[in-house]
Structure formats: structure tokens, C-alpha cells
C-alpha positions in Angstrom: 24.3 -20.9 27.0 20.9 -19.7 27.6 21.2 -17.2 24.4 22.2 -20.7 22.4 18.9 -22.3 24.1 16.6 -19.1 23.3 18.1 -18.9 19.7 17.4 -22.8 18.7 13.9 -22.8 20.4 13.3 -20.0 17.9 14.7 -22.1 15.1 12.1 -24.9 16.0 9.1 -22.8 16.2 9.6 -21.3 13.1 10.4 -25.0 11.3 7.7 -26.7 13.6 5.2 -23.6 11.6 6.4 -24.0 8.4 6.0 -28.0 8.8 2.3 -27.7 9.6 1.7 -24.5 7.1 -1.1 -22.8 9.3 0.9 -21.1 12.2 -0.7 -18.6 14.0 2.6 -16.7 15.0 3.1 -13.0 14.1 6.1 -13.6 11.7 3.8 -15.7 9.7 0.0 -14.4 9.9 -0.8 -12.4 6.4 -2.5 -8.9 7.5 -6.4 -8.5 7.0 -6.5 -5.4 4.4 -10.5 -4.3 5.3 -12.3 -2.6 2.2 -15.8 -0.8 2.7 -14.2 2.6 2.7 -10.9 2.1 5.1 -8.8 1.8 2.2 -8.4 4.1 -1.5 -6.3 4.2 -4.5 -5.0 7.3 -2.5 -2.2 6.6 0.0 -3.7 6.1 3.5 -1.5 6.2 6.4 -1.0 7.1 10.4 -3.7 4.9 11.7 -4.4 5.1 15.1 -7.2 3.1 17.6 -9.7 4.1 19.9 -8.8 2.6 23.4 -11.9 0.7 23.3 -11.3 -0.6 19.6 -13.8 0.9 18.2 -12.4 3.3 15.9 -9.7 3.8 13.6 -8.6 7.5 12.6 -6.2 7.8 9.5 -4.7 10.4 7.2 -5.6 10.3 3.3 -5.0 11.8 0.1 -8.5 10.3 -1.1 -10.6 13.9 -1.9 -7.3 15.3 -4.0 -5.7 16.7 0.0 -4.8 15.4 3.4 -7.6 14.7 5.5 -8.3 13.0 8.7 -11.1 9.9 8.0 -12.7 7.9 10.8 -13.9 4.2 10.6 -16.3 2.7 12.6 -15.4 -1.4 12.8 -18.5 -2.2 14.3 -20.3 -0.3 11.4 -17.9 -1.0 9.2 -18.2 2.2 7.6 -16.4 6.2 7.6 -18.1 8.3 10.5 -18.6 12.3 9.1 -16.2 14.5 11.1 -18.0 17.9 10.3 -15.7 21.3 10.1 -12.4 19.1 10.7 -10.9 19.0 7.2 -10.4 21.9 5.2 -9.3 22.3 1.4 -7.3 25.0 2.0 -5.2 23.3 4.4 -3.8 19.9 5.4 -4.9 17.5 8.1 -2.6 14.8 9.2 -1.0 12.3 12.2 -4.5 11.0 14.0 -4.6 10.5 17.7 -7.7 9.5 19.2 -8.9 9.4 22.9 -10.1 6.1 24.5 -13.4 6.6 23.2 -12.8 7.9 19.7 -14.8 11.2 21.3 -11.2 13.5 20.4 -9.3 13.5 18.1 -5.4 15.5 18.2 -3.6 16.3 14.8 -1.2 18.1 12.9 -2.9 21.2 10.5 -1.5 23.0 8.2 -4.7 25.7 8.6 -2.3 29.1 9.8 0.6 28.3 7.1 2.7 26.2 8.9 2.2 23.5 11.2 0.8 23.0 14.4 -1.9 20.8 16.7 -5.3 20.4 16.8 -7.8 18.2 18.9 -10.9 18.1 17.4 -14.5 17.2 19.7 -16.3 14.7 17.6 -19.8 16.3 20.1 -19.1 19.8 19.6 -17.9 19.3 16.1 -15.4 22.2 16.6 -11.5 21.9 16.6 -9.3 23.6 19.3 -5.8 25.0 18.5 -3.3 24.3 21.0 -0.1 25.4 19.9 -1.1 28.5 18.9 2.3 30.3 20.9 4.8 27.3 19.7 7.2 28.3 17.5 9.0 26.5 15.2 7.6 22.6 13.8 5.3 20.5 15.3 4.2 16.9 14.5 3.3 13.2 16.0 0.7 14.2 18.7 -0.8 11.6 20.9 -3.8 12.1 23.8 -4.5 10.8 26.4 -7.7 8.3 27.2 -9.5 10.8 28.5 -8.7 13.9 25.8 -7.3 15.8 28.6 -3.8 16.0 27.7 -1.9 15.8 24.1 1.9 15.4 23.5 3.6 15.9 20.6 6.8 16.7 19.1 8.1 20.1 18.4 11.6 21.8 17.1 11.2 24.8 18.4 14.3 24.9 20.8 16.1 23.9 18.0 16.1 20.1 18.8 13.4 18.0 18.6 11.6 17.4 22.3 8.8 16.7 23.7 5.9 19.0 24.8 2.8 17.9 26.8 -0.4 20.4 26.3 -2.8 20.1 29.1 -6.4 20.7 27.8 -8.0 21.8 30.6 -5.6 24.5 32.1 -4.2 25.5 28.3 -0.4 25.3 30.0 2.5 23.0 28.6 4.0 21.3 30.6 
């Protein structure tokens, strides 16, 4: 009975929002596409927020390769990420710490891939999975950049590793 109640209160809600035509409801709000250099003729995908909503990181095919971009929303604009991307080499799958300060990611840079958190102060990038064989891909950090996860193959399965930054170990 109460699946019966939950289903024809949805029915209602979705017939009361088309009635009135201006629902705020996430089935029915249209999605803000920004312009101002968030978006190309290139595709531009994997975006990823700061914790404090400052910054979004994305991958992009804008500059003819794959490359890591950083938007500013309360600039509005693309923040330069010196020494990140490289044109012999891909850069891909954004993560960014709470304050947009580091940012994890897949690289192509040694021929195959693996992950990278680059320090948007130091303007270096630090390779963690330098003794992980096999793939790697989807890393995420923590707020405070001190830990990354990330997927890997290399047991022959796809599982989960954790990197922690400060003592170089996996977890």
C-alpha cells in the first residue's frame, strides 16, 4: 500500500509541475550550459568541483590533445595550471581537493597510464603509481590532498587502491 501511495504522490507532483509550467523539480529544470571558456567545439568532459565550489576541473580535447582545464566561477574564467599538460602525452579524469589547491589525474606521460596529483602552489605534478602495474583510471582525493584513490586492474580485476600522499604507501 505505501508503494501505491508513494507512486501516485509522484504522479501528482509531476502533473501538479506540468499544470503550472515553471517547476523547480530536478526532472524538469533545463541545465545552465556556462560559456566564457568552460565550454569548446572540442568535447569536454569528467568535471569535478572544489569542495568549496569554487572550481571546476575538466578534461578537453580543445588544444588538438587531452588536457586538464580549471574554471574559476567566481572569475568566471580558466585558471593557468603551469607544467601540468603536456603534448606529448594525455591528461585526463580531474579530481580536485576541497580547495581546488590539488589536483589527482590519469596521464599518459610514461606510455601507459597511471596517477598524478598536481600542486596548483608548487606548480609541479607528483607521480604516485609509479610501481602499479597494469591500468589505472578514476582517481578521487581527499579534501585535504592527502590521500587519492583510484581504480587499477593490476590483480587482474578491477579494485580499488588508496595512495596516501604523505607516507607514499597504498593502502
Amino acid at each position: 500500500m505505501l508503494t501505491k501511495v508513494r507512486y501516485t504522490s509522484r504522479l501528482l507532483l509531476i502533473a501538479y509541475c506540468l499544470l503550472l509550467n515553471g517547476c523547480n523539480h530536478p526532472l524538469f529544470m533545463t541545465p545552465e550550459i556556462p560559456s566564457g571558456g568552460l565550454n569548446s567545439q572540442s568535447p569536454d568532459e569528467y568535471p569535478a568541483y572544489s569542495g568549496n565550489g569554487r572550481y571546476l576541473a575538466f578534461a578537453s580535447d580543445r588544444n588538438g590533445h587531452r588536457d586538464i582545464f580549471l574554471f574559476d566561477l567566481q572569475q568566471r574564467s580558466l585558471v593557468p595550471l603551469p607544467n601540468l599538460n603536456r603534448r606529448d602525452s594525455s591528461q585526463d579524469q580531474p579530481s580536485l581537493s576541497a580547495d581546488g589547491r590539488y589536483i589527482a589525474y590519469v596521464s599518459t606521460e610514461r606510455g601507459k597510464t597511471d596517477i598524478m596529483v598536481y600542486d596548483r602552489q608548487r606548480q609541479r605534478s607528483e607521480l604516485l603509481t609509479v610501481n602499479v602495474k597494469g591500468t589505472v583510471k578514476q582517481p578521487t582525493i581527499s579534501g585535504d590532498g592527502r590521500k587519492v584513490a583510484f581504480q587499477t586492474s593490476q590483480l587482474g580485476q578491477w579494485d580499488i587502491a588508496i595512495i596516501n600522499r604523505n607516507t607514499n604507501s597504498q593502502e
